[in-house]
Structures are given as C-alpha cells and as structure tokens.
C-alpha positions as a printed Julia matrix, in Angstrom:
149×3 Matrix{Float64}:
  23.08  118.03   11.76
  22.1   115.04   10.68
  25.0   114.56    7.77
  27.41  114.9    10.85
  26.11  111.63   12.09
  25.07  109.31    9.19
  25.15  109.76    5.6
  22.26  112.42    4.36
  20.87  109.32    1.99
  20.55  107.05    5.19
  18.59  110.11    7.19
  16.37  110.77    4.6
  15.75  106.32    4.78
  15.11  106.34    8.3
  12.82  109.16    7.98
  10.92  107.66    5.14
  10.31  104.29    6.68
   8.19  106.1     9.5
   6.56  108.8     7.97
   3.15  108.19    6.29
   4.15  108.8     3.06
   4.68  105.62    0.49
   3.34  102.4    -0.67
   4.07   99.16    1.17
   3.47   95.71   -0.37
   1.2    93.35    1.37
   3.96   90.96    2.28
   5.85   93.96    4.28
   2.63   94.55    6.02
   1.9    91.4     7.15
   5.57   91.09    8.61
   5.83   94.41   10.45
   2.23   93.72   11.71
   3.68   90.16   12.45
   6.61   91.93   14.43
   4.9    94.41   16.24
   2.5    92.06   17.76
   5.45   90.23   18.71
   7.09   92.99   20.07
   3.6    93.76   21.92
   3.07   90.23   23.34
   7.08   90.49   24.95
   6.58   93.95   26.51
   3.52   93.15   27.63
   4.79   89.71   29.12
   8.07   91.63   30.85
   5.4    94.56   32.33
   3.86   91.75   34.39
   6.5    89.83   35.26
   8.66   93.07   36.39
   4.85   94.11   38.37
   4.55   90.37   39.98
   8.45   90.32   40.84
   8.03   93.87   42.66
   4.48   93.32   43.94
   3.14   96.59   42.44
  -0.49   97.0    43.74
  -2.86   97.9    41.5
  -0.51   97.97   38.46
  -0.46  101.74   38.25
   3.26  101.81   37.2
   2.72   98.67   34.94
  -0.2   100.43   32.97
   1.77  103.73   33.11
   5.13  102.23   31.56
   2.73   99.87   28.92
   1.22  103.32   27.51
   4.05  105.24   27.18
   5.79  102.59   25.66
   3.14  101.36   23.4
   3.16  104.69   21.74
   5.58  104.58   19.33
   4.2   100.91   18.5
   1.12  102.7    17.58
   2.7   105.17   15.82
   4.64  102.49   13.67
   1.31  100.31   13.64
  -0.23  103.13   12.07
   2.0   104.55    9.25
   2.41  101.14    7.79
  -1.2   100.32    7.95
  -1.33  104.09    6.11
   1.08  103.6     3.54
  -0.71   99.56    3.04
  -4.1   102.05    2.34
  -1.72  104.04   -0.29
  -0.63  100.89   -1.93
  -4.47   99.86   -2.63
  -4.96  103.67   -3.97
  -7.18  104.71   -0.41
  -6.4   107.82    1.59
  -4.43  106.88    4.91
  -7.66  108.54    6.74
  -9.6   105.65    6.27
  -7.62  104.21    8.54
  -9.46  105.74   11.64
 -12.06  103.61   10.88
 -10.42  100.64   11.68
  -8.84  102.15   14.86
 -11.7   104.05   16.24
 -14.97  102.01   15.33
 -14.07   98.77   17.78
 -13.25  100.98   20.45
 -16.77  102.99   20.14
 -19.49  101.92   22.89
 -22.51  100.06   20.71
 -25.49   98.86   23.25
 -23.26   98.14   25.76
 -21.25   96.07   23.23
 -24.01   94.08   22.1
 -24.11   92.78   18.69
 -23.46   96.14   16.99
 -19.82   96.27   18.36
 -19.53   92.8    17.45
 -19.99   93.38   14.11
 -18.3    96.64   13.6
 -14.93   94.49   15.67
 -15.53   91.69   12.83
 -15.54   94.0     9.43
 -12.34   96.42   10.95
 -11.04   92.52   11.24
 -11.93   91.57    7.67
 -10.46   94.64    7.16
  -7.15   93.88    8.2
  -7.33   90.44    6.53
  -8.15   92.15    3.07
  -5.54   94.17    3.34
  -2.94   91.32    3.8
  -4.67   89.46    1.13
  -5.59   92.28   -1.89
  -2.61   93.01   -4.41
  -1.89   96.78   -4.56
  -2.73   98.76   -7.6
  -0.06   98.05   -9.84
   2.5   100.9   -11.17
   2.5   103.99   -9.72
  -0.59  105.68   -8.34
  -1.52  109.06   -6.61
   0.43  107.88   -3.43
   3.67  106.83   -5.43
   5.76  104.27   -7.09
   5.16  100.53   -6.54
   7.0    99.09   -3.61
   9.3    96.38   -5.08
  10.35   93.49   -4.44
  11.73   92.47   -0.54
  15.67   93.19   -1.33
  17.46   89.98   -0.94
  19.54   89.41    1.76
C-alpha cells in the first residue's frame, strides 16, 4: 500500500528515521535534540496562550492536549537518543536510565535526586560530546557525513 503512495525506497526512509534501529552521529543528535526542545518550548507556549485566551480553569484541557501531543515528541526524543547509545556501541536500554532515574522520588528530592538529575545530565552532555565507535559495530554502519544541501 505504501508503493501506491510514495516510492517503496522513500517508505522504507521514513520508517528508518523513527524506528530504533541505526547509528546517529553526535552532531544529528544534538540538532534533533536542539529541535525538539524547540518544538517543545512553542507548543508549550501556544497551550497557554490558547488556555489564557479561553480562560480554561484549572488547565485540564491544556494538560490533556500537552500529553497527547508530547507523545510522539517522546517517542522521537527517544529513538534518537537510542540509536546515539548504538553509535557509542551501548544497548538502547540504557536509555531508561536517563528517563526514569530523575523522575524517581529520592528523600523527598533531597540531595539523592539531585545527584541522580545531574549524572542523567552529564549524561546527555557526554553523549553530544563522545565520538562514536568508528566503522561499523554490532548496531550497524557508521552514520556519515550530514548530506550537503
């Protein structure tokens, strides 16, 4: 079904770029992490402004519409944060470390949640800042080069 719309080639693409399978590069992280924190900070901003302008109470809608639509941002936040794990030779499960430890309740977020927020942070900055393995490893080819435009 898909070859009746789009070229077979370009629907296998689509579907590569968000599934969890790949390398990316450490530049390509850092600018789809880059664009999907912009992409949070404007949905966010037109949720309030859209609940301010129509004097929701309570924001139930507001916090209803952010969550559905901040799924597929998670989704996307995710699979390249996997496939950035792939490109440094780690399993993508070692991922849910960085999502799930700042979230868990430490002494009613005393110190120990400080610290476990700060190393999923260095986290995130080593992984913007370490070069992948190089050649191929269990995960798959090298990403090359940003194609020039």
């Amino acid at each position: 079904m898909a070859g009746r719309f789009m070229p077979p080639v370009e629907a296998r693409r689509i579907a590569a770029r968000f599934g969890i399978k790949g390398r990316v590069g450490r530049l390509s992280f850092l600018g789809w992490n880059l664009s999907l924190a912009l992409c949070v900070w404007v949905w966010v901003a037109a949720i309030a402004a859209a609940a301010k302008m129509l004097h929701v109470d309570g924001f139930v809608r507001a916090e209803v519409a952010a969550v559905l639509a901040a799924a597929p941002v998670v989704w996307l936040a995710l699979v390249i944060q996997v496939k950035r794990l792939h490109d440094l030779d780690f399993s993508g499960w070692h991922s849910l470390w960085i999502w799930v430890l700042p979230i868990v309740p430490t002494e009613a977020d005393g110190t120990i949640g400080t610290v476990l927020r700060l190393g999923c942070y260095g986290v995130m900055a080593w992984m913007c800042l370490a070069p992948g393995s190089p050649g191929p490893n269990r995960f798959g080819a090298a990403p090359g080069p940003l194609p020039a435009r």
